[in-house]
KOLDO-990114 format. One record per atom (N, C-alpha, C, O): residue number from 1; residue in three letters; x, y, z. Coordinates in steps of 0.1 Angstrom, whole numbers, padded with zeros to 4 digits, m for minus. Layout:
BEGIN
nr | rest | u | v | w
NUM | ALA | X | Y | Z
...
//
This chain:
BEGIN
nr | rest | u | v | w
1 | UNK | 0026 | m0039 | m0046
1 | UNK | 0024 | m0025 | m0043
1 | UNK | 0036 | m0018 | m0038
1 | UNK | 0039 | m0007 | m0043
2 | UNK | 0045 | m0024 | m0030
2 | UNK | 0055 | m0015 | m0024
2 | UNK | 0063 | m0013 | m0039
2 | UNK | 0063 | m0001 | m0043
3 | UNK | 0070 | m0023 | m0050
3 | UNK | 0075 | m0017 | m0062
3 | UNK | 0071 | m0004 | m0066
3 | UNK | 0077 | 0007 | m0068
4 | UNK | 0056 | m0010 | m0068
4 | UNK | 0050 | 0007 | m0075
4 | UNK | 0054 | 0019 | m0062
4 | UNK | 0056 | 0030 | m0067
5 | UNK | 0056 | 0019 | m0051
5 | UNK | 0061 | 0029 | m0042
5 | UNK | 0076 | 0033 | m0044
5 | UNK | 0080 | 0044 | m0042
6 | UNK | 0085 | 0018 | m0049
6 | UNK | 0094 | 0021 | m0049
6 | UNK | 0099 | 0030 | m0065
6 | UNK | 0110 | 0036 | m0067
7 | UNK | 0091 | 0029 | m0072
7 | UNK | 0094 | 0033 | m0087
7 | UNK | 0089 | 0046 | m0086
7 | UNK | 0097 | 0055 | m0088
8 | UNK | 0073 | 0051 | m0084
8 | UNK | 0068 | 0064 | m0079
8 | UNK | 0072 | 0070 | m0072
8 | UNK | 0073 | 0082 | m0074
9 | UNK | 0077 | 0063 | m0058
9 | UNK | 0076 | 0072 | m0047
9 | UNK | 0068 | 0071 | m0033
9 | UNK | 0063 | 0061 | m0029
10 | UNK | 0068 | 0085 | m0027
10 | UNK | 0059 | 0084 | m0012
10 | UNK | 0046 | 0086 | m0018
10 | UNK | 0037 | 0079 | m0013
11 | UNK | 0043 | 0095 | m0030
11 | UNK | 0030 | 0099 | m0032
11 | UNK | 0023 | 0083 | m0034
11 | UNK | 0012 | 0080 | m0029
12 | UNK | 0030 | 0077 | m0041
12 | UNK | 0024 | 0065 | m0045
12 | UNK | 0016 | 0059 | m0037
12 | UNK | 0008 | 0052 | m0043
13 | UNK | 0015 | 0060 | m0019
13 | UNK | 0014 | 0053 | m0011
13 | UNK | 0001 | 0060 | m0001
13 | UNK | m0002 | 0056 | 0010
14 | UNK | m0006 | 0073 | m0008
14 | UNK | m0017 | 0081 | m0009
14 | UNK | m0027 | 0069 | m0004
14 | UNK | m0024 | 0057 | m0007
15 | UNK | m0034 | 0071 | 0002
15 | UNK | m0048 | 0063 | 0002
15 | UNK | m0056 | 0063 | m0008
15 | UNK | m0061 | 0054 | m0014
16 | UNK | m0057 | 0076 | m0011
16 | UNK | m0065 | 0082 | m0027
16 | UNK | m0063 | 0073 | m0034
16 | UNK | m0071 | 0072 | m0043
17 | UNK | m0050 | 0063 | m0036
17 | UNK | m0042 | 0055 | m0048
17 | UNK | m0046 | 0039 | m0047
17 | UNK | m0044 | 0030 | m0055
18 | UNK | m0052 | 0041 | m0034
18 | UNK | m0051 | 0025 | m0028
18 | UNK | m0063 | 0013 | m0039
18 | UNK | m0061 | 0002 | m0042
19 | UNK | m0074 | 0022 | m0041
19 | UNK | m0082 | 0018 | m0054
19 | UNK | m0074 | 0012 | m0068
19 | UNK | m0073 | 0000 | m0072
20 | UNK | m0068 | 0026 | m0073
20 | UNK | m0055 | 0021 | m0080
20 | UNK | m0045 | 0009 | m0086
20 | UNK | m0043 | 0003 | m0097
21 | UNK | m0039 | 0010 | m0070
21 | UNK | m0028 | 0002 | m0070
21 | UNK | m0037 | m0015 | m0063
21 | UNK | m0030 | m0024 | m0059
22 | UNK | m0047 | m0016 | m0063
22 | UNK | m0056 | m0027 | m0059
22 | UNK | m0056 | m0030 | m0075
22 | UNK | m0052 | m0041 | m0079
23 | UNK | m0060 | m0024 | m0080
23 | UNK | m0065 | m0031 | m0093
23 | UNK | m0054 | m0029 | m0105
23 | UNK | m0057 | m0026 | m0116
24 | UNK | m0041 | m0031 | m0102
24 | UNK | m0029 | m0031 | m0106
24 | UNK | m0026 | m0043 | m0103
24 | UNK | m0020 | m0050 | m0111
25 | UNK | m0029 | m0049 | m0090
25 | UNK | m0022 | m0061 | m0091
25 | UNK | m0035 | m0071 | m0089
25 | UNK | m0034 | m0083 | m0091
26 | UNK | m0047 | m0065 | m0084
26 | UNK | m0053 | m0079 | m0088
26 | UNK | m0067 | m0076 | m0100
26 | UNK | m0077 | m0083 | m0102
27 | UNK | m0064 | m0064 | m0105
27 | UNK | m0073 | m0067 | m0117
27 | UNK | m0088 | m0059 | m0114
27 | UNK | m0096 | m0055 | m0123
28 | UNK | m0090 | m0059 | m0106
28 | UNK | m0105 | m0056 | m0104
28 | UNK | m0107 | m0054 | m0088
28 | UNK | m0105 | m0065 | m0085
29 | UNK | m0110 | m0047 | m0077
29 | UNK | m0114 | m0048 | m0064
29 | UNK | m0121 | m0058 | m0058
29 | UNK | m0120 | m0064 | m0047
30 | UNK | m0128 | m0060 | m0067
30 | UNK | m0135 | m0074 | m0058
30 | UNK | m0124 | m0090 | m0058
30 | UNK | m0122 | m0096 | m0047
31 | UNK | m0119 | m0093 | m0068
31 | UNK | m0105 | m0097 | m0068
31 | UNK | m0097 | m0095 | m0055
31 | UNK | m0094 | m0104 | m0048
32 | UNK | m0094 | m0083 | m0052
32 | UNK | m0087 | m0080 | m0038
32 | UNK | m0090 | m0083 | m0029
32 | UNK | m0081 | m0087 | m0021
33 | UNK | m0113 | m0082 | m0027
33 | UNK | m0116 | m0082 | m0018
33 | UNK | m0114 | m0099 | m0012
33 | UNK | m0111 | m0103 | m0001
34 | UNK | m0118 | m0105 | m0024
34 | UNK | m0116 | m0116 | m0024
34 | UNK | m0106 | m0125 | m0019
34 | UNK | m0107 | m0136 | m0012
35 | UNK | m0090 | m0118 | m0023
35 | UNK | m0079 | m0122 | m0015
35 | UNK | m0080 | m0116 | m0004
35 | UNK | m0081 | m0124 | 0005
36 | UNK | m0079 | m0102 | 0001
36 | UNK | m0071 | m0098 | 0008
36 | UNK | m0088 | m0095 | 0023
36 | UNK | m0084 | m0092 | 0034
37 | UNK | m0101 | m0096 | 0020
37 | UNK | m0107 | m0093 | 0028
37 | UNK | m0116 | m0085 | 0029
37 | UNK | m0119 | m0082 | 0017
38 | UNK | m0124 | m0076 | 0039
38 | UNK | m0130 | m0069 | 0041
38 | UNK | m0122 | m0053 | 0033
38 | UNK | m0110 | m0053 | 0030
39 | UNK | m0127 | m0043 | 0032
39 | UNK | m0122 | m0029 | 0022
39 | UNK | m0119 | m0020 | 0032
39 | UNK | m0109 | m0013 | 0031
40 | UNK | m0127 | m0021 | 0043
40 | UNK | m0122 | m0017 | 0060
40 | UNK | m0103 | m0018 | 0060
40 | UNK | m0093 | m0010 | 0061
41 | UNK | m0106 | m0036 | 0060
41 | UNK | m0097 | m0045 | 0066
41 | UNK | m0083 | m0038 | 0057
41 | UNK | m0073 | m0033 | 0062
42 | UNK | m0085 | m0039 | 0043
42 | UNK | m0074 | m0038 | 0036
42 | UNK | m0069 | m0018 | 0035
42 | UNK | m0058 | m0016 | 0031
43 | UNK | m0076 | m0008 | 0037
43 | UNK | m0074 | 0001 | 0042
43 | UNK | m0066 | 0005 | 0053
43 | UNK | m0057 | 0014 | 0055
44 | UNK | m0073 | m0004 | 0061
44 | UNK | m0064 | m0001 | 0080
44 | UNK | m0046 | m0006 | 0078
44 | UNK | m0037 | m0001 | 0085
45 | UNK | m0047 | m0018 | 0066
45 | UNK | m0036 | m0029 | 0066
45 | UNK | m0028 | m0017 | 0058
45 | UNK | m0020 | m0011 | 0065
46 | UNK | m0030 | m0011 | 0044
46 | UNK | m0022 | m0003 | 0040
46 | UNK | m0019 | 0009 | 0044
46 | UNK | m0008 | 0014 | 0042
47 | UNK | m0030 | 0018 | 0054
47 | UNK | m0020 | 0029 | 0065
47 | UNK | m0012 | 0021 | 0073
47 | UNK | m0001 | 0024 | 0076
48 | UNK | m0018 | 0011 | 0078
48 | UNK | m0009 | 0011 | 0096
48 | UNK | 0005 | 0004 | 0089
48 | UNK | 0013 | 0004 | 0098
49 | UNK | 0012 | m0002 | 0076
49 | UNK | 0022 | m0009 | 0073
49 | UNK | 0030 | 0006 | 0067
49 | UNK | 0043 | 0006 | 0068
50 | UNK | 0024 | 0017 | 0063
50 | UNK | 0030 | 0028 | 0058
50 | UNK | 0045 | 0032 | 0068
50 | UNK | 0056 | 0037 | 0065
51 | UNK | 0038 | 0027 | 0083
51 | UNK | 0048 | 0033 | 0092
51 | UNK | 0059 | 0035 | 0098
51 | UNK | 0063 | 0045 | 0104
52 | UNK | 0063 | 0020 | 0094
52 | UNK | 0073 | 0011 | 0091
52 | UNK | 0085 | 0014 | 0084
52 | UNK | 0097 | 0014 | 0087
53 | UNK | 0075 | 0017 | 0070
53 | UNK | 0088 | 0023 | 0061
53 | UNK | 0094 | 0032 | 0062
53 | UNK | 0105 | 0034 | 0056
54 | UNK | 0087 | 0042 | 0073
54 | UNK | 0096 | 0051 | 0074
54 | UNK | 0105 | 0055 | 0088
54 | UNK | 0109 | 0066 | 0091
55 | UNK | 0107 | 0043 | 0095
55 | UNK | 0111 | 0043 | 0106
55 | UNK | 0128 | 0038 | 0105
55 | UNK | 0131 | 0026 | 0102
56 | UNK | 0136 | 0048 | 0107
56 | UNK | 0150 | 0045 | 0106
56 | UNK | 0155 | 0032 | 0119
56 | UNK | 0149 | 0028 | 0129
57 | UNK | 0165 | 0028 | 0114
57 | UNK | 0168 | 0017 | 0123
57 | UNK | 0161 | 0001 | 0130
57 | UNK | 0162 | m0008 | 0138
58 | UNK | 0152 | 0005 | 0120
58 | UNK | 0143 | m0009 | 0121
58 | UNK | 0138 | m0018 | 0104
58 | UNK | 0129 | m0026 | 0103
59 | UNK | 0146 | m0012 | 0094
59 | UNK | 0147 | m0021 | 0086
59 | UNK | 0140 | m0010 | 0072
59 | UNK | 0141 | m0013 | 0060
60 | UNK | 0134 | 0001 | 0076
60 | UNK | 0125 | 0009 | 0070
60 | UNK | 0134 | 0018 | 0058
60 | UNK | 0146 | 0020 | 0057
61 | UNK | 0126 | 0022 | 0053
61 | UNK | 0133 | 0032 | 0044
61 | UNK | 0135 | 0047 | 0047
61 | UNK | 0125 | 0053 | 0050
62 | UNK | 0147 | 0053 | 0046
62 | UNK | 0152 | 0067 | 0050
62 | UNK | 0145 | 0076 | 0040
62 | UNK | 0148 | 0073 | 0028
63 | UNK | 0136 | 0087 | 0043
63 | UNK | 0131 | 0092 | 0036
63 | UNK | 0138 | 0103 | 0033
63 | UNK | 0141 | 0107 | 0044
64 | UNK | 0143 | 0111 | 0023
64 | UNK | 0147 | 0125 | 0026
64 | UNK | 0143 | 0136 | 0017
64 | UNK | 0147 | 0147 | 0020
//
């Protein structure tokens, strides 16, 4: 997922997208759910890691 962020962009990283980019890399949502967990679980995991990236001086990406 972060590639596709890095090729698209910030928009890439939409919630709206998160359906999307789930079934880009594992094919189908239940696939996802299956690896990655509850749809809650994997929602909360893709905002709260968003934050990161954009936090200067801690390894994140400079947005401008």
């Amino acid at each position: 997922m972060l590639a596709q962020y890095i090729t698209e962009g910030v928009g890439e990283l939409a919630t709206d997208k998160l359906t999307d980019l789930l079934e880009l890399k594992y094919h189908n949502v239940n696939d996802a759910v299956a690896e990655l967990g509850a749809p809650v679980n994997i929602r909360e995991t893709f905002v709260g890691f968003q934050k990161y990236l954009y936090q200067e001086g801690r390894g994140g990406l400079t947005v401008r």
